[in-house]
N, C-alpha and C positions, 0 to 999 in steps of 0.2 A: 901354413895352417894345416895342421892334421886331422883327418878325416876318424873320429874312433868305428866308425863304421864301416870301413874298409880295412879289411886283411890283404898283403901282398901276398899273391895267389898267381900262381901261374895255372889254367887247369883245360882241358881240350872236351870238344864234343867232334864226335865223325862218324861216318855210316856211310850208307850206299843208297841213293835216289833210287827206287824203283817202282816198276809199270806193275800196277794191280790190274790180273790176279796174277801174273806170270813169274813177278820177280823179275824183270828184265832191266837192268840196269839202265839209266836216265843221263847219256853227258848234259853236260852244261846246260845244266840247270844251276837257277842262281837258288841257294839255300842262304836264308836268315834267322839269326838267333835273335829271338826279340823280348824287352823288357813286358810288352802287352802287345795284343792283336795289332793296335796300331802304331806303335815304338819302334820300328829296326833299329837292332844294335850294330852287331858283329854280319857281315858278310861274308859272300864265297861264292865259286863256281863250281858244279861237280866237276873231273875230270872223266877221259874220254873211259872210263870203266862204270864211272856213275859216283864212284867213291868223294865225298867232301870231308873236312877239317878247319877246324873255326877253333883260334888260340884263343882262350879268355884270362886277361888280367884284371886282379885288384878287383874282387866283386865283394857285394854286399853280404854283408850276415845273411842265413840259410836257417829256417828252410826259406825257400822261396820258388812259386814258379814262374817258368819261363815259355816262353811259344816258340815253335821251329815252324818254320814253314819254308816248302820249296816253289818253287814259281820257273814254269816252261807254258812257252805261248802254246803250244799240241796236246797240252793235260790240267788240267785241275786236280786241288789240293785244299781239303779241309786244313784248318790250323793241329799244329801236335802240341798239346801241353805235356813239360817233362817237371819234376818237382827233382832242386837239388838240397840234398840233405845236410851236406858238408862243401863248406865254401873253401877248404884248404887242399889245395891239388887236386882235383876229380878230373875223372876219365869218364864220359858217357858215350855209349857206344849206342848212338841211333839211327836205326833204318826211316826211313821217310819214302811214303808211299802216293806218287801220283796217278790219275784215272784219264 
């Protein structure tokens, strides 16, 4: 059965975890792409630079927004709402700031 709501999309979001106010890069912290505050989707760990990458397939029609949040037990982190405009291939390049 076919989904007319779903486009086969391959499309990436990544950035750099980092320490407000310094900018100081965050390893491994876990980063989640999520459909709502309480939905996780798509997972990941930063690596030991702070940098994460989260491959998204097969998403829904756009626009629509989504929540990124990072999560390390030594920092807090408000939610990040990103709005994606175009569901066919996108590259989001987001920083994600823990306190």
């Amino acid at each position: 059965m076919k989904d007319d709501n779903i486009v086969p999309t391959i499309s990436y979001i990544h950035g750099v975890i980092r320490q407000h106010p310094d900018g100081t890069p965050i390893p491994n912290a876990r980063v989640e792409f999520r459909k709502s505050v309480s939905l996780p989707w798509k997972s990941t760990r930063s690596d030991e630079n702070g940098e994460y990458f989260i491959e998204v397939r097969n998403m829904i029609f756009f626009p629509k927004y989504y929540v990124m949040w990072a999560i390390h037990a030594d920092f807090h982190m408000l939610p990040t709402y990103i709005q994606v405009q175009n569901c066919r291939n996108f590259d989001i390049k987001k920083d994600l700031w823990l306190a």
